[in-house]
BAFI-3210 file (N, C-alpha, C; in Angstrom, 3 decimals, decimal comma, padded with zeros to 6 digits):
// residues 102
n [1|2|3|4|5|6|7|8|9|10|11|12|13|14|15|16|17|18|19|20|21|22|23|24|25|26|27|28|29|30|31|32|33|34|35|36|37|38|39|40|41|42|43|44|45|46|47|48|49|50|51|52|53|54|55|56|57|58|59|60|61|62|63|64|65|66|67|68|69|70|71|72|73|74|75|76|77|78|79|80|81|82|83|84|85|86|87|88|89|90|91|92|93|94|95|96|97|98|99|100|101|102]
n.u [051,009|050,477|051,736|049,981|051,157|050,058|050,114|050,039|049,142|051,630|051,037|050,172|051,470|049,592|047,378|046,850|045,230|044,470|046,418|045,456|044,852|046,578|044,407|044,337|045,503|044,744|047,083|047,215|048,535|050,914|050,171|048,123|049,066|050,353|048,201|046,842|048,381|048,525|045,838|045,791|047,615|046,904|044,373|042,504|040,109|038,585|039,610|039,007|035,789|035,954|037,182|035,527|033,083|033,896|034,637|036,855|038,810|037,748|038,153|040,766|041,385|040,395|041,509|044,115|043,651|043,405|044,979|047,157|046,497|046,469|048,927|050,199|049,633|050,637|052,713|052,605|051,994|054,219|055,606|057,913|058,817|059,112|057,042|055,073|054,628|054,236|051,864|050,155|050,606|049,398|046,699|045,512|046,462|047,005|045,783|044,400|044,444|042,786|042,987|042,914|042,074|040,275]
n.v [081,119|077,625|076,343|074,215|071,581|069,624|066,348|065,090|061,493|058,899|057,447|053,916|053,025|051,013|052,171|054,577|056,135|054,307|055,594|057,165|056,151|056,849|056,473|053,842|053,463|051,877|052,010|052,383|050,263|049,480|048,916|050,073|053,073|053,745|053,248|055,311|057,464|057,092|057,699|060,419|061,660|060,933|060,338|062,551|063,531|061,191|060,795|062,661|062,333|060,385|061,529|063,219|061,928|060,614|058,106|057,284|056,120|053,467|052,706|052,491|050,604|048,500|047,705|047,752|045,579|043,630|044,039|042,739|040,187|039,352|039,466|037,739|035,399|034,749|034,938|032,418|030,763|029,997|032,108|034,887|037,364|039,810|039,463|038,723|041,509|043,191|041,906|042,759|045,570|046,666|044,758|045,837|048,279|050,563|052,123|052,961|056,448|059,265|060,891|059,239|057,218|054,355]
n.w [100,338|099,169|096,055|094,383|091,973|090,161|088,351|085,625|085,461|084,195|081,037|079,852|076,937|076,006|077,096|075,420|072,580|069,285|066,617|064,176|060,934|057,623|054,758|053,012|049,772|046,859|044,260|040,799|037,941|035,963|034,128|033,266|033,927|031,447|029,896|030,162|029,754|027,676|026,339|027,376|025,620|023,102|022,486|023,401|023,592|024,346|026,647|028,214|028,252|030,128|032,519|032,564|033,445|035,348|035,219|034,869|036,277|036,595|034,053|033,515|035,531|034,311|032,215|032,753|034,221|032,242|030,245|032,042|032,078|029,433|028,969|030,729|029,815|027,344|028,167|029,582|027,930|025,876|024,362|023,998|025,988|024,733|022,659|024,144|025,308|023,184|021,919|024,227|024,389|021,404|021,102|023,509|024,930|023,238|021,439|018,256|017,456|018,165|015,762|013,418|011,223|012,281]
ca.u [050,180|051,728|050,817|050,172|051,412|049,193|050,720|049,558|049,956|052,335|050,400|051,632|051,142|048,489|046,529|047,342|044,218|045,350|047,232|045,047|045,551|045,950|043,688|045,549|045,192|045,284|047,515|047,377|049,076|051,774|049,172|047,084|049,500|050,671|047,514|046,423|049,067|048,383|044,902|045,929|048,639|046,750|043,182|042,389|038,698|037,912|040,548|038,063|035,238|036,016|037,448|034,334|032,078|033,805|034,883|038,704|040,027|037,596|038,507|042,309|041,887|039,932|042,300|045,157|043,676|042,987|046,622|047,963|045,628|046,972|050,844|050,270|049,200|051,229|053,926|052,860|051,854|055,903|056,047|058,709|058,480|058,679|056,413|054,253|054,420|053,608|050,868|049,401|050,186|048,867|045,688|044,706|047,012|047,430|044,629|044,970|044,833|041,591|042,901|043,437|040,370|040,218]
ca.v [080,038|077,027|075,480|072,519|070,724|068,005|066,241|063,828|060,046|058,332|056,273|053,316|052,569|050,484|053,111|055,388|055,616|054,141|056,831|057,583|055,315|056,849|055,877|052,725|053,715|050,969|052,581|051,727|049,435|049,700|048,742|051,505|054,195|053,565|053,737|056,536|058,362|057,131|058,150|061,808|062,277|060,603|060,561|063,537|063,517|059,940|060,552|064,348|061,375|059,495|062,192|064,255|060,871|060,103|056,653|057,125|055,109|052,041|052,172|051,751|049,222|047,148|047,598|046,829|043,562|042,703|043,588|041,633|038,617|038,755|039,099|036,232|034,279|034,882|034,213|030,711|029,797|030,013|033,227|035,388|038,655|040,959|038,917|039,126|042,775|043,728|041,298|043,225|046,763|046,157|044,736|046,847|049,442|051,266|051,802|053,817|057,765|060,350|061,025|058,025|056,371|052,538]
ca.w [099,877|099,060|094,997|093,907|090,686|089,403|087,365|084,636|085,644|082,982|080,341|079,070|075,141|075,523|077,482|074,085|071,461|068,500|065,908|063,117|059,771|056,452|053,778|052,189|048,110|045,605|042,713|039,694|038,262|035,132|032,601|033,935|033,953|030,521|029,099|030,741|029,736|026,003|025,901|027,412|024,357|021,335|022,464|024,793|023,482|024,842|028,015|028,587|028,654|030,729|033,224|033,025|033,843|036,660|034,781|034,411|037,244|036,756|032,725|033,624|036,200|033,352|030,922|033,897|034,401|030,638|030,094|032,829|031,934|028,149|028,842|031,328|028,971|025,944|028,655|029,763|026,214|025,268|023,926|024,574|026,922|023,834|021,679|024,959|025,431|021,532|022,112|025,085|023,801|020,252|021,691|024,759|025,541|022,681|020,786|017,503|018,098|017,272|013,982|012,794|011,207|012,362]
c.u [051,009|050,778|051,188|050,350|050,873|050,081|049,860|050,230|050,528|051,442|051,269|050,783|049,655|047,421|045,807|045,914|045,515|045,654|046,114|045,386|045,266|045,338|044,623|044,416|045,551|045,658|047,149|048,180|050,164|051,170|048,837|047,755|049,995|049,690|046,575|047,034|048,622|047,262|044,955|045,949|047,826|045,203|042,081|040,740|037,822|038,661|039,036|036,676|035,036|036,560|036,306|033,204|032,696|034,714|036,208|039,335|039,477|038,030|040,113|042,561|041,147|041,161|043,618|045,474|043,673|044,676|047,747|047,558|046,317|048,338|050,790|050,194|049,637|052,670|053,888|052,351|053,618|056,364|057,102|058,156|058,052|057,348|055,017|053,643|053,774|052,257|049,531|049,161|049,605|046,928|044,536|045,496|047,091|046,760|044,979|044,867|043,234|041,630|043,211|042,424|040,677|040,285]
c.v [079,134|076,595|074,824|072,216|069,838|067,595|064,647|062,180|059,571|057,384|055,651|053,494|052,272|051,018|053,840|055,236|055,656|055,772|056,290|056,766|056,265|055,705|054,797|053,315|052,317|051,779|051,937|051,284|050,413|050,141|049,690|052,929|054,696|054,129|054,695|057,488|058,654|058,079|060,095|062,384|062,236|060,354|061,405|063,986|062,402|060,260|061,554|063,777|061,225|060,082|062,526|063,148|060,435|058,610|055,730|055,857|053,710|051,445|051,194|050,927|048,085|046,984|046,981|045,775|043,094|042,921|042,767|040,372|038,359|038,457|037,859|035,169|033,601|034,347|032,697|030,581|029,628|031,189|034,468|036,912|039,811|040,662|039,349|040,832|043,356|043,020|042,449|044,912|047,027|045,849|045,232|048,022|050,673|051,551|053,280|055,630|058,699|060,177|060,525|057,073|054,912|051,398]
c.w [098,976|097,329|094,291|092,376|090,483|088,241|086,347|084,985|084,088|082,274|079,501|077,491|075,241|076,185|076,333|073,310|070,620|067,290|064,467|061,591|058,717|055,634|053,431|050,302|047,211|044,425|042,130|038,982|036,830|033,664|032,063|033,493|032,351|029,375|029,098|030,121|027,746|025,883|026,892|025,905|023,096|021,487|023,825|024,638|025,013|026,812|028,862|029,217|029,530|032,442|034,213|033,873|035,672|036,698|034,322|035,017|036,764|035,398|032,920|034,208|034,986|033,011|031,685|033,374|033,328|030,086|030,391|032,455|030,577|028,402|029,357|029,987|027,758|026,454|028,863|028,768|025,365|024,456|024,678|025,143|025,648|022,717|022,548|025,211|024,174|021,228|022,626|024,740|022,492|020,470|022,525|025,209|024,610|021,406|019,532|017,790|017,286|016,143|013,309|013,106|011,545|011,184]
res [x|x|x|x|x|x|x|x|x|x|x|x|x|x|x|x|x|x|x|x|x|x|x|x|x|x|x|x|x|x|x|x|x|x|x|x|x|x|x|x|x|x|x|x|x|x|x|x|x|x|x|x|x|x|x|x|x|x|x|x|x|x|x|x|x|x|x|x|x|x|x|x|x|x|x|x|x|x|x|x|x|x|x|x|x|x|x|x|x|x|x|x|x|x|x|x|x|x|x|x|x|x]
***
């Protein structure tokens, strides 16, 4: 008995389903990571917060954008990069620490 091979006709590409996309993630940005990291080290109460709520990621993208929006600004007003930066961390990034009354 004689047997037969079937064989799969060749598909081209565009036969193909498409391949699966990962997720695309918006990181976070510089601002973000910065002051994330602050409020681990020097305020792990408020960080514990903001964890437990659920409310971490959307805090740091505020604070991001309110960082990015001040440096901008401190930049096109004629201020220099560092003047800018001590601006922006001073202001929003770096907010004083638990034990350290206001």
């Amino acid at each position: 008995m004689k047997r037969l091979h079937l064989r799969r006709p060749h598909r081209l590409l565009s036969d193909a389903p498409p391949a699966p996309r990962a997720k695309l993630r918006n990181p976070l940005g510089k601002w973000a990571r910065l002051h994330g990291e602050h409020l681990k080290n020097h305020r792990p109460k408020q960080y514990a917060e903001l964890l437990k709520s659920g409310k971490l990621d959307a805090h740091l993208r505020k604070v991001d954008n309110q960082a990015a929006d001040l440096f901008a600004s401190y930049m096109g007003a004629g201020a220099g990069y560092d003047a800018a930066w001590d601006a922006a961390a001073r202001e929003v990034l770096f907010p004083p620490g638990e034990d350290v009354s206001p």
